[in-house]
C-alpha atoms as one frame of an Amber mdcrd trajectory, in Angstrom:
protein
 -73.968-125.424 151.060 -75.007-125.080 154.786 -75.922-128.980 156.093 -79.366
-128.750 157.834 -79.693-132.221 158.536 -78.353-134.377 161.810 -79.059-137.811
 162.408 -80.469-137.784 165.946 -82.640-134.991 168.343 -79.486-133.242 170.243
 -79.006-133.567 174.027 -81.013-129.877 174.905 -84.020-130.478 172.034 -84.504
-133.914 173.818 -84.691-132.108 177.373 -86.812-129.300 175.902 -89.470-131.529
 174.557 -89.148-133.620 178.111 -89.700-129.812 180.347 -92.704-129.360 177.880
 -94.438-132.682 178.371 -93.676-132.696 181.952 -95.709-128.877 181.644 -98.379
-129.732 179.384 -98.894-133.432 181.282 -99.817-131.475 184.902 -96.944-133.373
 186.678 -95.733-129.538 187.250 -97.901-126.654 186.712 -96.324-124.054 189.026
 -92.916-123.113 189.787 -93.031-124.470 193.668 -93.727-127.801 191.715 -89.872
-127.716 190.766 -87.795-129.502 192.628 -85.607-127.283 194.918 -87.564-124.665
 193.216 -85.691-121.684 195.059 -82.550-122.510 194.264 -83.394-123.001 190.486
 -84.874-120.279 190.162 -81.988-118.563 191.232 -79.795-119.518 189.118 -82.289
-119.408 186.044 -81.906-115.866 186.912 -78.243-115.722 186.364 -78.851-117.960
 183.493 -80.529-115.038 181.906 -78.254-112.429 182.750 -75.325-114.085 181.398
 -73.854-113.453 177.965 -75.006-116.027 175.880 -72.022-117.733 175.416 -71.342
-118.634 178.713 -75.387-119.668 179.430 -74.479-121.698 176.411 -70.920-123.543
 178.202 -73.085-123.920 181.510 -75.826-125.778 180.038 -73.598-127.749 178.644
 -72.198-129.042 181.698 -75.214-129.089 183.905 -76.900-132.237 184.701 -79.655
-133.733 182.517 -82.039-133.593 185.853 -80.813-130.175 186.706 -81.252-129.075
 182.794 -84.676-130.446 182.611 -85.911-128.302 185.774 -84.609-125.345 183.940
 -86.245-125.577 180.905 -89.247-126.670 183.273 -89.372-123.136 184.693 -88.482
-121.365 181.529 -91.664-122.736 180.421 -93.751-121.805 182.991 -92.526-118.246
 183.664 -92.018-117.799 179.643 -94.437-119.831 177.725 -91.714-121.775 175.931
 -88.837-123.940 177.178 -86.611-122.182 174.535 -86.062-118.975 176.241 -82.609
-119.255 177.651 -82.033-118.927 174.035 -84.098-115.697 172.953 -81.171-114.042
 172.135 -79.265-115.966 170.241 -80.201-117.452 167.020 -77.339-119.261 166.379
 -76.703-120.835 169.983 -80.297-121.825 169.190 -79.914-123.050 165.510 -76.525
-125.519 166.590 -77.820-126.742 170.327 -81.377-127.626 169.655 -81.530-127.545
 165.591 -78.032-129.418 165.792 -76.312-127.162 162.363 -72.915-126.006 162.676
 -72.643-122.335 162.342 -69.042-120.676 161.809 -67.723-117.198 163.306 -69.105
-114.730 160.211 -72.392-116.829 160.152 -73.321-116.390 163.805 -72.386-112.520
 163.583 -75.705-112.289 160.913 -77.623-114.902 162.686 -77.451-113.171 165.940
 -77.820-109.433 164.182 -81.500-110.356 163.773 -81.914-109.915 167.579 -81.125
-106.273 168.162 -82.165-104.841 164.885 -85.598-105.064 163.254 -84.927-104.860
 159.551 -81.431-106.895 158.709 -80.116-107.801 155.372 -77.859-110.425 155.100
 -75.702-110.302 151.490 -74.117-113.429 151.177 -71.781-115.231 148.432 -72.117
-117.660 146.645 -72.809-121.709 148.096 -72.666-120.211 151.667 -76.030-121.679
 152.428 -77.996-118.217 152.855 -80.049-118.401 149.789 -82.416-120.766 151.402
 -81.033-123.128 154.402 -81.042-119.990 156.756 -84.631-119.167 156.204 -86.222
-122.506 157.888 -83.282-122.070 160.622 -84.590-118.710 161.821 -88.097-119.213
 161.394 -88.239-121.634 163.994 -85.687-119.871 166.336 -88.175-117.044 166.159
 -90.899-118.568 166.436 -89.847-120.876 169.298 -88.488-118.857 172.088 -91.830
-116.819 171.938 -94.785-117.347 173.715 -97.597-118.643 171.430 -98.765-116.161
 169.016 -95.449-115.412 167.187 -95.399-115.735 163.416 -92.850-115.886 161.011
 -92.896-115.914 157.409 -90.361-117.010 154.329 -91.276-114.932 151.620 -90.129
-116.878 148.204 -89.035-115.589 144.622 -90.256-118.933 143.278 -92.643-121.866
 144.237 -89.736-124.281 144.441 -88.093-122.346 146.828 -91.114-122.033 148.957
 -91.828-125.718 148.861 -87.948-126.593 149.719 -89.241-124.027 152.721 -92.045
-126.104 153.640 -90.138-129.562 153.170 -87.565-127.914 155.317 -89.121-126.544
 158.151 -91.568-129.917 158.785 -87.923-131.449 158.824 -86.362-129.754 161.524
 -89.154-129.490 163.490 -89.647-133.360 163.844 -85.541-133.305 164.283 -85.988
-130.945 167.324 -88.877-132.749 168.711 -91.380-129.826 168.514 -95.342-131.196
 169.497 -96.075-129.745 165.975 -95.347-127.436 163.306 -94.958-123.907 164.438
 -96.522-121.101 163.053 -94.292-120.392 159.921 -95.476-120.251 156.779 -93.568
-120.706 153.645 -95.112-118.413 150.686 -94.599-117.817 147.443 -96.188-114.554
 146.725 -96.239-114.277 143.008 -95.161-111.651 140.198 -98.393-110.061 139.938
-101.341-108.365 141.996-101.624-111.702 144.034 -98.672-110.623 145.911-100.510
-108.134 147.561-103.296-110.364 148.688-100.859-113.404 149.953 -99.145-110.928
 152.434-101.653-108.334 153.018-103.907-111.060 155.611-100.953-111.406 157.877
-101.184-110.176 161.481 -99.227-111.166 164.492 -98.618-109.649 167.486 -94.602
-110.568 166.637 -94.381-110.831 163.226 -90.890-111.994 161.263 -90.464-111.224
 157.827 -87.734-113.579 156.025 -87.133-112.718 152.554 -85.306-115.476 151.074
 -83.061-115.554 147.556 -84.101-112.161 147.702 -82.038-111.086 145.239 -84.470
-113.173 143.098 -88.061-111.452 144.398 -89.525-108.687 141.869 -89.850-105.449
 142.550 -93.879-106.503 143.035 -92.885-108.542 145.553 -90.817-106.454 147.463
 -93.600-103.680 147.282 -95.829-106.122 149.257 -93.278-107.350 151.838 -92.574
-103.475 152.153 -96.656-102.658 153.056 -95.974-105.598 155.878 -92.961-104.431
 157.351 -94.518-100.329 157.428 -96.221-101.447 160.728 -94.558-103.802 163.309
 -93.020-106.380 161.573 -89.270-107.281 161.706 -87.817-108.102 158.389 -84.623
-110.379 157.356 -83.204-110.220 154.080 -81.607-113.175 152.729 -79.495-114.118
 149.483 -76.865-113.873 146.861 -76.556-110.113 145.635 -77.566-109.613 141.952
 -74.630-108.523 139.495 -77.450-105.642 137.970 -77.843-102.836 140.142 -82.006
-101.360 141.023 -82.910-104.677 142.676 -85.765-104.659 145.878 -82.542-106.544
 147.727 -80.116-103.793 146.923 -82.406-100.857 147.818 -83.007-103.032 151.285
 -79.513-102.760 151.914 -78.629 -99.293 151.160 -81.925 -97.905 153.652 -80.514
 -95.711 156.630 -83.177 -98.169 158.752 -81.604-101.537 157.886 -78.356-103.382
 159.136 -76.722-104.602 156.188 -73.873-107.166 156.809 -71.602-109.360 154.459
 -70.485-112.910 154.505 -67.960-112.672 151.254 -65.729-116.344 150.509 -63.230
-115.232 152.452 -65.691-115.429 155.749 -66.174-119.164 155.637 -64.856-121.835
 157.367 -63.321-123.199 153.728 -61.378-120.609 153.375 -60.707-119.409 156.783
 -60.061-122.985 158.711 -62.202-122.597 161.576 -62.893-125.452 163.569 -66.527
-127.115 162.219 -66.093-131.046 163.545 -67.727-133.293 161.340 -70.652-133.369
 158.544 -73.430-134.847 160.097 -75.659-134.407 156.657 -74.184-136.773 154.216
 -74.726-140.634 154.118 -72.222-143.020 156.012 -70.923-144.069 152.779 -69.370
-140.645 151.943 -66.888-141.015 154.132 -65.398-138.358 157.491 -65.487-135.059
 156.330 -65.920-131.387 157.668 -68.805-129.763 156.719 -66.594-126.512 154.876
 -65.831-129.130 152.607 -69.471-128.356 150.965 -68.523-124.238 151.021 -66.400
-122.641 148.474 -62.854-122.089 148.643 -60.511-119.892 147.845 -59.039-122.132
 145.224 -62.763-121.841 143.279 -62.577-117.902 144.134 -59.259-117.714 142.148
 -60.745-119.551 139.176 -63.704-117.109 139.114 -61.727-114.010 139.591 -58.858
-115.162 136.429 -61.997-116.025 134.063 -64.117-113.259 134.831 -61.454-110.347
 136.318 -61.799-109.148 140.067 -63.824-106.085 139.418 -66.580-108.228 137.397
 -70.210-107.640 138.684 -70.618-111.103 139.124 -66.906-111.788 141.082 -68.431
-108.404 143.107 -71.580-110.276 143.378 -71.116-113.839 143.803 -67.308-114.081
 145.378 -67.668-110.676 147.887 -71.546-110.300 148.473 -71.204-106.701 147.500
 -74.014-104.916 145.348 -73.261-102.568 142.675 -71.965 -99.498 143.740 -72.758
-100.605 147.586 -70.115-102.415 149.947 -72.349-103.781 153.186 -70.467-103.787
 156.427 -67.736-106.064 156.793 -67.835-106.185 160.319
């Protein structure tokens, strides 16, 4: 299970929602307006056109003051004082959304930036099913100027709804003036499908298809008529141990980046570095947050009750679909 939940606004969130009120109040409405504007500006500018890891380490150890102005003039040049973070998804997801990511994890989040249809096959417990929908959602949707949509298409209403509750969460936990425009749907087995997707228009549309090993064949038709025009598209879940599902076909189109995170990937099993859960209650004592993931101990125990070429060991234990083995790198 991927924790989602931190119990205080991070350093950067706080200073984003400061550069937007200072914006929106009028105390600066043009760059000039910035202190030392020149000089800020400049190195905004190399800000940008540094790899995001090291924009990442530099905010980091910038000032508060000197932070603020930043996000001050990423707001005013971009229309949002998330753009320093447009390309990166997960630098977005674990500075302002405050949710550990792991090495495996970040290479899918951050796959959504360079490709537009990306299917993400995950195992078992990793989190993908549903926690990553609401996470990238709100990345997309807030290093965009106004106008960006994205949408979590559900196999269920329950999963929709633990969208919903989700989303409202994190947004209040990052500070955000409101809501953004994401919707959580649950489009249905039948003909309503088509009409619950077929209204959409955006001039940046994101498709997230989550459990979507779940999602009917119906269902996938619709997101399908969506994504035909200018939508991107993100496929997210647990493979199915049955081969013909919408997910599997997804994954084996020449037009979509398909990409594994098997048991072996996560932090459980790998022991990568994840500092402390945040998400459970005091009471539960210090732990890491892999201790929620499987581990290879739990692999074994599937793989000697069900043997290791199983569907559902395939499926569940190595994210791979029948017949199909997604990229492992």
């Amino acid at each position: 299970m991927l924790p989602t939940a931190a119990p205080s606004r991070t350093r950067l969130a706080g200073l984003a929602a400061r550069a937007r009120n200072i914006v929106d109040s009028g105390l600066c409405a043009r760059t000039s307006a910035v202190p030392d504007w020149l000089a800020r500006l400049d190195q905004y500018e190399h800000l940008t056109a540094a790899p995001a890891v090291s924009r990442r380490a530099t905010l980091a150890r910038l000032d508060d003051s000197t932070v603020c102005d930043l996000l001050v003039l990423s707001y005013l040049r971009h229309g949002t004082p998330y753009a320093l973070w447009a390309d990166t998804p997960s630098g977005f997801i674990e500075d302002v959304l405050a949710v550990r990511t792991w090495a495996r994890l970040r290479t899918l989040l951050d796959a959504t930036v360079e490709h537009p249809r990306v299917v993400a096959a995950a195992c078992f417990g990793s989190g993908a099913r549903r926690h990553l929908a609401p996470l990238l959602a709100l990345w997309h949707v807030a290093v965009q100027r106004e106008g960006a949509m994205a949408v979590i298409v559900a196999p269920t209403k329950e999963i929709a709804e633990y969208g919903r509750h989700q989303l409202s969460r994190l947004a209040e936990q990052a500070g955000f003036p409101s809501v953004p425009a994401v919707y959580s749907l649950f489009t249905g087995t039948g003909p309503e499908s088509w009409s619950a997707l077929s209204g959409l228009c955006a001039p940046n549309l994101l498709i997230i298809a989550t459990d979507a090993g779940l999602l009917q064949p119906v269902q996938g038709a619709a997101i399908d008529h969506v994504i035909d025009g200018h939508a991107r598209l993100v496929a997210l879940g647990v493979p199915e141990p049955t081969p013909g599902t919408w997910f599997e076909d997804v994954a084996q189109r020449a037009t979509s980046r398909t990409l594994s995170m098997a048991v072996s990937d996560l932090p459980s099993v790998t022991g990568e570095e994840m500092g402390v859960c945040m998400a459970c209650p005091a009471d539960c004592g210090t732990h890491s947050p892999a201790d929620h993931l499987p581990d290879a101990a739990w692999a074994g125990r599937q793989i000697t009750v069900h043997g290791p070429t199983n569907p559902l060991v395939l499926a569940r234990i190595h994210a791979q679909f029948p017949g199909h083995t997604p990229e492992a790198t």
